[in-house]
N, CA, C and O atoms as a MOPAC input file, in Angstrom:
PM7 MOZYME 1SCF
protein

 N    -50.41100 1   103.77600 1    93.26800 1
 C    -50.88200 1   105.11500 1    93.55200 1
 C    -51.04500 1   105.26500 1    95.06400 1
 O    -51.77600 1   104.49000 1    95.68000 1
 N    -50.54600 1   105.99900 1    95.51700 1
 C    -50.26900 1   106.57100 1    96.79300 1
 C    -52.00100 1   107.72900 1    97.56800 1
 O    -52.49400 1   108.75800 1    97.10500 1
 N    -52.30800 1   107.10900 1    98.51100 1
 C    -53.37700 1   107.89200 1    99.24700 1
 C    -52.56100 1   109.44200 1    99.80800 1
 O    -51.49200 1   109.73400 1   100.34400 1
 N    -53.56700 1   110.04000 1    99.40200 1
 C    -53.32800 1   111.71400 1    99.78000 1
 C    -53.65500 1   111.87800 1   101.52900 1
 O    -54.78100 1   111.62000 1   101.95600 1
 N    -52.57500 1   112.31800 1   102.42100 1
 C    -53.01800 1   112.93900 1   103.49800 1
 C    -53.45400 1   114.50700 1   103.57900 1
 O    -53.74100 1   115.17500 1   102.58500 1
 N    -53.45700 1   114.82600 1   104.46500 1
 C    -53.78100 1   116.20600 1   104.84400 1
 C    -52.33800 1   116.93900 1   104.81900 1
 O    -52.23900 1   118.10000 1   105.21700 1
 N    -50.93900 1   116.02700 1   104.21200 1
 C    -49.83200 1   116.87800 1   104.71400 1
 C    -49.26600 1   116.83400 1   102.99000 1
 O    -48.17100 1   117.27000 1   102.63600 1
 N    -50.48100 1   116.08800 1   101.89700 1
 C    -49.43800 1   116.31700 1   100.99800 1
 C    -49.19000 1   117.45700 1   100.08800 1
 O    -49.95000 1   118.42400 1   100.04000 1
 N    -48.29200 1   117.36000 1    99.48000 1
 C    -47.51300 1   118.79800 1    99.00700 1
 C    -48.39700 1   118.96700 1    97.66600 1
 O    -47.89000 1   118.30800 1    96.75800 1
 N    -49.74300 1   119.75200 1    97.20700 1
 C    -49.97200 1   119.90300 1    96.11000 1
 C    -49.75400 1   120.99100 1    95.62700 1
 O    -49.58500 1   121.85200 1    96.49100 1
 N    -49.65800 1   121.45500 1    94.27100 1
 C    -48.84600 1   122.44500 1    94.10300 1
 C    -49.47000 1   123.20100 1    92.38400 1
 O    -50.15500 1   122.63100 1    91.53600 1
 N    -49.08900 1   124.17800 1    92.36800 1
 C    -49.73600 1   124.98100 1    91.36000 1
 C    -48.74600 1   124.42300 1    89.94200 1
 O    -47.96300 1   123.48300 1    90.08400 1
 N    -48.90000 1   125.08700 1    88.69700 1
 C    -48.11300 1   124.86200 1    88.04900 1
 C    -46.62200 1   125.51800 1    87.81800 1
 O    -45.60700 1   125.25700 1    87.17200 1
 N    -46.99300 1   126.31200 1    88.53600 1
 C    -45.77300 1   127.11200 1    88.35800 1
 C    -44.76400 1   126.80600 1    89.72200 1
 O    -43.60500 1   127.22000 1    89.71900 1
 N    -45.19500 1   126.21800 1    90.61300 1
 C    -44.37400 1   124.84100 1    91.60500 1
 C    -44.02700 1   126.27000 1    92.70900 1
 O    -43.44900 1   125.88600 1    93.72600 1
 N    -44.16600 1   127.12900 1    92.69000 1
 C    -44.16600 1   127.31100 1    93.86400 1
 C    -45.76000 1   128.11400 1    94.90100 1
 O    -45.92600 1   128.51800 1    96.05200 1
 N    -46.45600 1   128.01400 1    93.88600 1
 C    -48.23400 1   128.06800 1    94.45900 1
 C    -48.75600 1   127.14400 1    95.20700 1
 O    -49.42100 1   126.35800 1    94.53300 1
 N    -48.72300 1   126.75800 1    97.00700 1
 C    -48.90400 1   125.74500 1    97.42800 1
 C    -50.47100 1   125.78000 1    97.94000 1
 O    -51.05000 1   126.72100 1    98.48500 1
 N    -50.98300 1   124.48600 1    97.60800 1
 C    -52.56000 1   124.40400 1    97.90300 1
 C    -52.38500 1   124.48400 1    99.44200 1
 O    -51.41800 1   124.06300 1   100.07800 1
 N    -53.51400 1   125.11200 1    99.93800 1
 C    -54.00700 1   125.08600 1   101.48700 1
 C    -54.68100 1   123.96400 1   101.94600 1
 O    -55.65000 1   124.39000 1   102.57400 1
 N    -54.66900 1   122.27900 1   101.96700 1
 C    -55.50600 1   121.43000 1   101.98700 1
 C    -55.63700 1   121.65000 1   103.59800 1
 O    -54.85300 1   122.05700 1   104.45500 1
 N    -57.54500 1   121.00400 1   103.62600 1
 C    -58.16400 1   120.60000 1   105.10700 1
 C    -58.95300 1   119.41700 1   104.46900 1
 O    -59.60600 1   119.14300 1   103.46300 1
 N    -58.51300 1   118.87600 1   105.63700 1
 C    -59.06900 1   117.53900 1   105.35800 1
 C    -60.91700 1   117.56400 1   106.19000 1
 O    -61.25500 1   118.24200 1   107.16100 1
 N    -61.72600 1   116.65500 1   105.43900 1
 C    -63.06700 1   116.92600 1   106.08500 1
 C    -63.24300 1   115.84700 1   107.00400 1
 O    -64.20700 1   115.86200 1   107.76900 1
 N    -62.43800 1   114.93800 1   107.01100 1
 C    -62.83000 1   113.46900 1   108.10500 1
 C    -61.96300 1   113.45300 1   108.77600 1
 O    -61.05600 1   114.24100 1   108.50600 1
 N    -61.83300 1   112.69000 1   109.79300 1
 C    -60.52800 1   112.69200 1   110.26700 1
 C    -60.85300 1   111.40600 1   111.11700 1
 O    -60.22800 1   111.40500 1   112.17800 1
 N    -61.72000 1   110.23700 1   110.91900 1
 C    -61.51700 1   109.13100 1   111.66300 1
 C    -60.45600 1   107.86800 1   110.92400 1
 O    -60.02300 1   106.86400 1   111.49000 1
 N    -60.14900 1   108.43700 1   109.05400 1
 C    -59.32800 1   107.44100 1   108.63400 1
 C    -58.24500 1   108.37300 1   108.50600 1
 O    -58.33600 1   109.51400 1   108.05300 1
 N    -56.99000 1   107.68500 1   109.03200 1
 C    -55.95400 1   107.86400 1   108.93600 1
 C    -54.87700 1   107.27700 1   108.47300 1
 O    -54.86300 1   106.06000 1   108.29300 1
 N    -53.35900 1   108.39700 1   108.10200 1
 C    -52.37700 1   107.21800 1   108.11200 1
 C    -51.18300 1   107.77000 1   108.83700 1
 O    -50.91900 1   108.87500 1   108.36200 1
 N    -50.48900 1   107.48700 1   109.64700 1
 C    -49.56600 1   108.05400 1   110.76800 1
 C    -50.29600 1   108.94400 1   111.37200 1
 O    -49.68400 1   110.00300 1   111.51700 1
 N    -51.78400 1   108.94600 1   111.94900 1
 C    -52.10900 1   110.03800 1   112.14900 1
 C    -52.88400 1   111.36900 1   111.74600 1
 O    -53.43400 1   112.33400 1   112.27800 1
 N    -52.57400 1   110.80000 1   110.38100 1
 C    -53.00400 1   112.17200 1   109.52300 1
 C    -53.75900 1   111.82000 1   108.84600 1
 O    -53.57600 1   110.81100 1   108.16500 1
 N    -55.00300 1   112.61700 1   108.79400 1
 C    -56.21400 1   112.18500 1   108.33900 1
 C    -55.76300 1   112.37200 1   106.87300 1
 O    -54.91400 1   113.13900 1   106.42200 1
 N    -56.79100 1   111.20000 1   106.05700 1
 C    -56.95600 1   111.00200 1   104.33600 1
 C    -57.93600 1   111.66600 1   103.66200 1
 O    -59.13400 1   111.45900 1   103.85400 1
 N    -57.39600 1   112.63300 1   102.70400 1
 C    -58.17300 1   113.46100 1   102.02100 1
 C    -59.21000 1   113.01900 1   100.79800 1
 O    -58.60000 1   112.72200 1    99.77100 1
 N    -60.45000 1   112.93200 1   100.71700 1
 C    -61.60600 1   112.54500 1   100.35700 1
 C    -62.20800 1   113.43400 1    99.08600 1
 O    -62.02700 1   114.65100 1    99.06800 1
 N    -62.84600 1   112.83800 1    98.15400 1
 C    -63.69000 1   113.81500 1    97.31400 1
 C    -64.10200 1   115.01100 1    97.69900 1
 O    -64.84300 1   115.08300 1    98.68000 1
 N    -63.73700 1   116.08100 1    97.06300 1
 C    -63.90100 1   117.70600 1    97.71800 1
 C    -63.03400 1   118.12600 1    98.23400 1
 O    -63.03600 1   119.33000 1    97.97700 1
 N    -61.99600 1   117.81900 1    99.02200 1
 C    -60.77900 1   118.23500 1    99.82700 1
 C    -60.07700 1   118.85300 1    98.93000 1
 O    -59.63800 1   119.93800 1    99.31100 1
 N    -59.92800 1   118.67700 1    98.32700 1
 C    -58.89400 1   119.90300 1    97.15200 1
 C    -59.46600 1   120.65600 1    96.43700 1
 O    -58.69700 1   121.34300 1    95.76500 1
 N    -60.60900 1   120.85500 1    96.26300 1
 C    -61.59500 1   121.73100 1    95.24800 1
 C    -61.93400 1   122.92800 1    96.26800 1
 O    -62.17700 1   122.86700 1    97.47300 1
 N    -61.86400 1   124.19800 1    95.27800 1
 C    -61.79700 1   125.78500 1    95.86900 1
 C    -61.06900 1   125.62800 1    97.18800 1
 O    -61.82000 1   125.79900 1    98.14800 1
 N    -59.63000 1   125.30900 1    97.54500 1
 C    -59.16500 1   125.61300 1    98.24400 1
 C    -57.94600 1   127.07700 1    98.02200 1
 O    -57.91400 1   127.62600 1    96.92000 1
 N    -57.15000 1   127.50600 1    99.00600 1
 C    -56.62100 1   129.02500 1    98.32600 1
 C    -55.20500 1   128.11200 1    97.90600 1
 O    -54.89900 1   126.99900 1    98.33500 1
 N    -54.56600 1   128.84900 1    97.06400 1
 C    -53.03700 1   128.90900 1    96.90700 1
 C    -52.40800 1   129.40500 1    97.05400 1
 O    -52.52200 1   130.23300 1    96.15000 1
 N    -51.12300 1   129.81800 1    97.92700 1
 C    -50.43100 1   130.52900 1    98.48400 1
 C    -48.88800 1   130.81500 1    97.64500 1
 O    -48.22100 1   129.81300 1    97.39000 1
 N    -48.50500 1   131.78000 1    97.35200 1
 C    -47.05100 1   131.88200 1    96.71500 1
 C    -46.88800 1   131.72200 1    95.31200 1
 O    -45.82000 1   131.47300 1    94.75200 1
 N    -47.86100 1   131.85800 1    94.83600 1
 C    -48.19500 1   131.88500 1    93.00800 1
 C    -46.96000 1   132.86600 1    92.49600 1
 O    -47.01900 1   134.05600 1    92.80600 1
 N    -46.16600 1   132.51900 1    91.94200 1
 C    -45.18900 1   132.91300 1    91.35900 1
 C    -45.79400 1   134.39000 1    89.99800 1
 O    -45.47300 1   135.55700 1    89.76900 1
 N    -46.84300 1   133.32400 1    89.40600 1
 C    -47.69600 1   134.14000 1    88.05500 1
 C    -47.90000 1   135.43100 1    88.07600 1
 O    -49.03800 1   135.79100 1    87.77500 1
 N    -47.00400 1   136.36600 1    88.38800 1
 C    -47.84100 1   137.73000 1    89.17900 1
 C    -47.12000 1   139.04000 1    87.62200 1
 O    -45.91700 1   139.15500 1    87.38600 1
 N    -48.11600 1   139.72900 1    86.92300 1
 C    -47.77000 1   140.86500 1    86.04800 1
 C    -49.23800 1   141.48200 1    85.86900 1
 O    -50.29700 1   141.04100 1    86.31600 1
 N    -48.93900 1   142.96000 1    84.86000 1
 C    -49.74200 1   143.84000 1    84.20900 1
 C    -50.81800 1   142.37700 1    83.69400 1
 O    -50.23400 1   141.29400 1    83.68800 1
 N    -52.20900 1   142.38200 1    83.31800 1
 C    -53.42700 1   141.23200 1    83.16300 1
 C    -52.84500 1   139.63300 1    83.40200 1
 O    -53.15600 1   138.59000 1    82.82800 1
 N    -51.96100 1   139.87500 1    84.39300 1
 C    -51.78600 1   138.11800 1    84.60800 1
 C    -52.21900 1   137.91800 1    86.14500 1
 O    -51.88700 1   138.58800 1    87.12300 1
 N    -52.97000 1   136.91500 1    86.07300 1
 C    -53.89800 1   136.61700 1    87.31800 1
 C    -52.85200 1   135.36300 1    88.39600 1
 O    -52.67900 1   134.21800 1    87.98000 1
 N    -52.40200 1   135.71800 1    89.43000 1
 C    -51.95600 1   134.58300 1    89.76800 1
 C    -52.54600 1   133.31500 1    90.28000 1
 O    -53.68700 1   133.49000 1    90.70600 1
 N    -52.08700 1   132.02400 1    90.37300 1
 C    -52.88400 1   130.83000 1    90.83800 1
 C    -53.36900 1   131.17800 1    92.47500 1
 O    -52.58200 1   131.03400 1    93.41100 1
 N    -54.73600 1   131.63800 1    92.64800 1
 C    -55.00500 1   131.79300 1    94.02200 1
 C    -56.07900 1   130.65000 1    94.41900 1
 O    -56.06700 1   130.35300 1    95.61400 1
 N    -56.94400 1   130.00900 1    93.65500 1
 C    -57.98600 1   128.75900 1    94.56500 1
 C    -57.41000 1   127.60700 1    93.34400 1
 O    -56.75400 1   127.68900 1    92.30600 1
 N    -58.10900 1   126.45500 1    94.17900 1
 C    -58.56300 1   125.39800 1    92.88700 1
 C    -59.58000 1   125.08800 1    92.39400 1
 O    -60.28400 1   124.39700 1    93.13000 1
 N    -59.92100 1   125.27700 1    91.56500 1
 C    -61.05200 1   124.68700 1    90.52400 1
 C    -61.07300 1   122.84400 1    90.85000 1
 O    -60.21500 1   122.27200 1    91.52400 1
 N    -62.19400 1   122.20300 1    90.22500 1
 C    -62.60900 1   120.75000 1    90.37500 1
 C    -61.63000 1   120.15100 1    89.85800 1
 O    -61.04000 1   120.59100 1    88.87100 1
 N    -61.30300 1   118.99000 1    90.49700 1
 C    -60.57200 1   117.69100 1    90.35700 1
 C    -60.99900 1   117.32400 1    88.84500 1
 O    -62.11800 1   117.16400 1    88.35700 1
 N    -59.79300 1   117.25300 1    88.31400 1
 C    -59.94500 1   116.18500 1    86.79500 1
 C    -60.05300 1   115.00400 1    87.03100 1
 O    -61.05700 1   114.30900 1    86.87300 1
 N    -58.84300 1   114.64100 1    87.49500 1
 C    -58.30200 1   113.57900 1    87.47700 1
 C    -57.71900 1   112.57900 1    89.11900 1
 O    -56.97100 1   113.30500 1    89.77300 1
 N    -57.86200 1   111.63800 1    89.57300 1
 C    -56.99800 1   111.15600 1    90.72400 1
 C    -57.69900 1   111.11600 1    92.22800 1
 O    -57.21800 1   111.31800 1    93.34300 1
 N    -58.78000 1   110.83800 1    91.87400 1
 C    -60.49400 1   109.63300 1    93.30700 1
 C    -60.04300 1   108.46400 1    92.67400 1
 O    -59.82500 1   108.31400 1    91.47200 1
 N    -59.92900 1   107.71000 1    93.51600 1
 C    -60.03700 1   106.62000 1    93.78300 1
 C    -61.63500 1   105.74800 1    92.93800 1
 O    -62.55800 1   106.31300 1    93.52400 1
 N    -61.93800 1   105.27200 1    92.46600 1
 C    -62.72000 1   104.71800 1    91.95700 1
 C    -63.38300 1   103.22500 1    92.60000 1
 O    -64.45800 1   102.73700 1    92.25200 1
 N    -62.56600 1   102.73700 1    93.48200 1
 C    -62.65100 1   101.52800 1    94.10800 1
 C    -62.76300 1   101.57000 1    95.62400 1
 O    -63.45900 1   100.76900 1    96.24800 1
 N    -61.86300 1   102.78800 1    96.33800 1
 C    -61.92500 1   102.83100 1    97.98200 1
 C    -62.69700 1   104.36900 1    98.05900 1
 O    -62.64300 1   105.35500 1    97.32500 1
 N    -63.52700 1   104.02800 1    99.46700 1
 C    -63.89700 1   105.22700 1    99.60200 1
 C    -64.35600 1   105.37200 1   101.13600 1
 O    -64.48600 1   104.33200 1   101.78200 1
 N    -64.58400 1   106.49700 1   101.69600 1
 C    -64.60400 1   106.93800 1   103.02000 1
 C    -65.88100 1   107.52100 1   102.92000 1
 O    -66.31200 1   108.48400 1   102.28500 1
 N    -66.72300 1   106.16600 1   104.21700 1
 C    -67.77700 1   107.47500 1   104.36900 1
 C    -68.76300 1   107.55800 1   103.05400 1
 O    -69.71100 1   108.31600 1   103.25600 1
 N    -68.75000 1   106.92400 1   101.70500 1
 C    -69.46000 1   107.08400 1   100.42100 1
 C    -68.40200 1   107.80500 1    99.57100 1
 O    -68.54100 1   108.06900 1    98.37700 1
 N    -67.26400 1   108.11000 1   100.36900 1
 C    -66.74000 1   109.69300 1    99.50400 1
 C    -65.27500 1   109.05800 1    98.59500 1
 O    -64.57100 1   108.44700 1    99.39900 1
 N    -64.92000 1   109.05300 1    97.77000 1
 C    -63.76100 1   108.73300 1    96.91500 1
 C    -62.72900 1   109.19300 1    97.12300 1
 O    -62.55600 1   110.34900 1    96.73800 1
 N    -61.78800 1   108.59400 1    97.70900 1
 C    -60.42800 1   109.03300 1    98.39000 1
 C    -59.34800 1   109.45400 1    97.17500 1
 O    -59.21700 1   108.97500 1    96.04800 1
 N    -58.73300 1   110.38100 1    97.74900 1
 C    -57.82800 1   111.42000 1    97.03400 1
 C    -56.44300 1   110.75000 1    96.56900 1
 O    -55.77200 1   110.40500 1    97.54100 1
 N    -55.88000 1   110.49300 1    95.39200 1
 C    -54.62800 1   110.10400 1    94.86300 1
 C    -53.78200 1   110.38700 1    94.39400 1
 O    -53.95200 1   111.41800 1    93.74300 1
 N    -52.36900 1   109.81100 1    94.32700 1
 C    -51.57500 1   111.06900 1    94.23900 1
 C    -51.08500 1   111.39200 1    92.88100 1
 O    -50.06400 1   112.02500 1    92.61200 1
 N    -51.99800 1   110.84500 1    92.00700 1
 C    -52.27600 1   111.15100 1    90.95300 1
 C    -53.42500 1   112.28700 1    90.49100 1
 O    -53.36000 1   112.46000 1    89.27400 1
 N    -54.28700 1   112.97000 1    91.02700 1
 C    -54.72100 1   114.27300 1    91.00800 1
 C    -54.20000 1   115.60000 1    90.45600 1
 O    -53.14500 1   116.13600 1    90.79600 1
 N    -55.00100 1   116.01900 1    89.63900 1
 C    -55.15700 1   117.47900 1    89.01000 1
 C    -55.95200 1   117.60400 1    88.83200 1
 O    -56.93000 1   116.85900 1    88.78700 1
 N    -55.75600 1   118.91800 1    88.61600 1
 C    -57.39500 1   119.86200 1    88.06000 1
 C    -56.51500 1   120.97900 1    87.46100 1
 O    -55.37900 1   120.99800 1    86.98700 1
 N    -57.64300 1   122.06200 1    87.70000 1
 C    -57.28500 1   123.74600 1    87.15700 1
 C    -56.91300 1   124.57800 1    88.15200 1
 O    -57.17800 1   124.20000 1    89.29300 1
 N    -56.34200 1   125.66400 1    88.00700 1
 C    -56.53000 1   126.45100 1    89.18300 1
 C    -57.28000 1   127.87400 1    88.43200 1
 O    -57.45700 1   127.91700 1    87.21500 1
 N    -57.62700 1   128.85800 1    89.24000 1
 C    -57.97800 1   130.33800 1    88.77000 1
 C    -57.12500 1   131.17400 1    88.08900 1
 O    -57.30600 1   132.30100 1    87.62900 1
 N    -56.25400 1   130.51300 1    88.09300 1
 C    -54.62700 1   131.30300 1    87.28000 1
 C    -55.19700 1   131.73300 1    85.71700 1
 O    -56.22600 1   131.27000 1    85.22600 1
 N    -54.24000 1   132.78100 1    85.01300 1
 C    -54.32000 1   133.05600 1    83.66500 1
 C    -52.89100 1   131.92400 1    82.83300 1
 O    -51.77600 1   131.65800 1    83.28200 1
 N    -53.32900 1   131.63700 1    81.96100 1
 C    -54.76100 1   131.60200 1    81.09100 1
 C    -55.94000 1   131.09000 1    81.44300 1
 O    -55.85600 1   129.88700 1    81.19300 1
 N    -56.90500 1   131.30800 1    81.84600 1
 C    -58.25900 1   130.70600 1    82.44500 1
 C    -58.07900 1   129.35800 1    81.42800 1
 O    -57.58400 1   129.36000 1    80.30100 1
 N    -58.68000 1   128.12000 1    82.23600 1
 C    -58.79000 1   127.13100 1    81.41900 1
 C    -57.36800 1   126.61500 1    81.34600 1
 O    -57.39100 1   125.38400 1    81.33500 1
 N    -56.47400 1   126.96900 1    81.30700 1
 C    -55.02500 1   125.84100 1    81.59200 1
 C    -53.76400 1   126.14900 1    82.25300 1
 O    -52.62100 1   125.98400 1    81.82600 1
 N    -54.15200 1   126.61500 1    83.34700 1
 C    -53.10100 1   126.33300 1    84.79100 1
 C    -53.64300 1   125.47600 1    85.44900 1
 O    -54.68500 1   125.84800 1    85.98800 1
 N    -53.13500 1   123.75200 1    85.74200 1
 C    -53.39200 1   123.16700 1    87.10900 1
 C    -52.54700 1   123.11100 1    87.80900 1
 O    -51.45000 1   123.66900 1    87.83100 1
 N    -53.24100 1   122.09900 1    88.72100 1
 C    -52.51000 1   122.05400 1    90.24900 1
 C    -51.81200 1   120.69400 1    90.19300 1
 O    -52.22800 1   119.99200 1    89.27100 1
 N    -50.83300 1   120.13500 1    90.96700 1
 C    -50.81500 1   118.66700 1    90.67500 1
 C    -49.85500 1   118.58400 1    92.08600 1
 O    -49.25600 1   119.47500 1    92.68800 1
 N    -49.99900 1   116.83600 1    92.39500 1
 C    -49.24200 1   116.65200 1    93.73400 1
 C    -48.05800 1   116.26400 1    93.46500 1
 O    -47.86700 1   115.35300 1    92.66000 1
 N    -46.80000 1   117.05800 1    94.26400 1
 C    -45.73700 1   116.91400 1    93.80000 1
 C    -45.27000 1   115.76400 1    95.46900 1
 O    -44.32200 1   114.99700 1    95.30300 1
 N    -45.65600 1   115.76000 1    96.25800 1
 C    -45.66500 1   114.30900 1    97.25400 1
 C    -47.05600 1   114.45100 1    98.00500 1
 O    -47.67400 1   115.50600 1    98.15500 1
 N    -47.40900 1   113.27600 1    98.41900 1
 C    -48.48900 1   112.46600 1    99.06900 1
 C    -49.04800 1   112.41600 1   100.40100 1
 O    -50.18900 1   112.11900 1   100.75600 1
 N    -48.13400 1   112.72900 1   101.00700 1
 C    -48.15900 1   113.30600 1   101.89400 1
 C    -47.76200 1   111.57800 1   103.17700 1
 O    -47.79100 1   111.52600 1   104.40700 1
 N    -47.57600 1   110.92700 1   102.57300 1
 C    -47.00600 1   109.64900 1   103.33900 1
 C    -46.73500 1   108.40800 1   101.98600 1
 O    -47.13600 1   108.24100 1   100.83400 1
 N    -45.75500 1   107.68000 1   103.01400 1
 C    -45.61700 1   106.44000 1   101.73400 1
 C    -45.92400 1   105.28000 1   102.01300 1
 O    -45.28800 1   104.33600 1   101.54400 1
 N    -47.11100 1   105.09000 1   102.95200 1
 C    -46.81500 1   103.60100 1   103.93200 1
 C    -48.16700 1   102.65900 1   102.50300 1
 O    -48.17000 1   101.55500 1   101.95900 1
 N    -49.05900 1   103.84500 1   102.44800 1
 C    -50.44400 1   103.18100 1   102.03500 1
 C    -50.56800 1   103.16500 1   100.22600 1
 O    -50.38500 1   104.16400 1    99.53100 1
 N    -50.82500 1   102.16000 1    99.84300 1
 C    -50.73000 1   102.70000 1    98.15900 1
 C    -52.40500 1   101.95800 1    97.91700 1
 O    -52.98600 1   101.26700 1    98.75400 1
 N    -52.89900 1   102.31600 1    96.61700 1
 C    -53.93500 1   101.60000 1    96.34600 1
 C    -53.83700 1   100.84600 1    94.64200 1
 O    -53.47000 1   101.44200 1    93.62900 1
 N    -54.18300 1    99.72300 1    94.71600 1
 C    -53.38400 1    98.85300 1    93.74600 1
 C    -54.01500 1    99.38500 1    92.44200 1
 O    -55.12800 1    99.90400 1    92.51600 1
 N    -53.35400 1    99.29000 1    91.19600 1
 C    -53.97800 1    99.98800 1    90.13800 1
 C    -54.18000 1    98.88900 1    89.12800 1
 O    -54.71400 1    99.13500 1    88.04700 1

């Protein structure tokens, strides 16, 4: 499982809704680019939600992480982001549109599973 930077590509379900990630630390890095931490992907906006009709809501924030902290490394107290992560987004049907990372945003760092 691959550590999440600040550059990786997460993405709505409908693949072209791209999350807005900011990263909150920025003293661990990898090429540079700071590693995204517990909270970094939660209520951020989504941009380009495809989902758009008459009562259909498109994917615009993210809802809480399901799935994909780190359980073993962490920054700071905080559980680093993997590139195994999803959640929900605000999209219709409420309750099952997520988000998921379609790349990592680097490939140098993995964390052993």
């Amino acid at each position: 499982m691959r550590l999440l930077t600040v550059d990786a590509l997460v993405v709505c379900a409908h693949e072209l809704g791209k999350v807005g990630l900011v990263a909150s630390q920025a003293w661990v890095t990898v090429e540079g680019r700071p590693v995204l931490v517990r909270a970094d992907p939660e209520g951020r906006p989504i941009a380009g939600c495809p989902n758009i009709g008459p009562t259909i809501k498109p994917c615009t924030n993210t809802l809480a992480v399901k799935v994909g902290y780190s359980d073993f490394v962490r920054i700071d107290g905080r559980h680093i982001c993997l590139d195994t992560l999803s959640g929900l987004t605000d999209g219709t049907p409420p309750g099952v549109v997520e988000y998921k990372v379609n790349a990592p945003g680097q490939t140098l760092v993995t964390e052993a599973g």
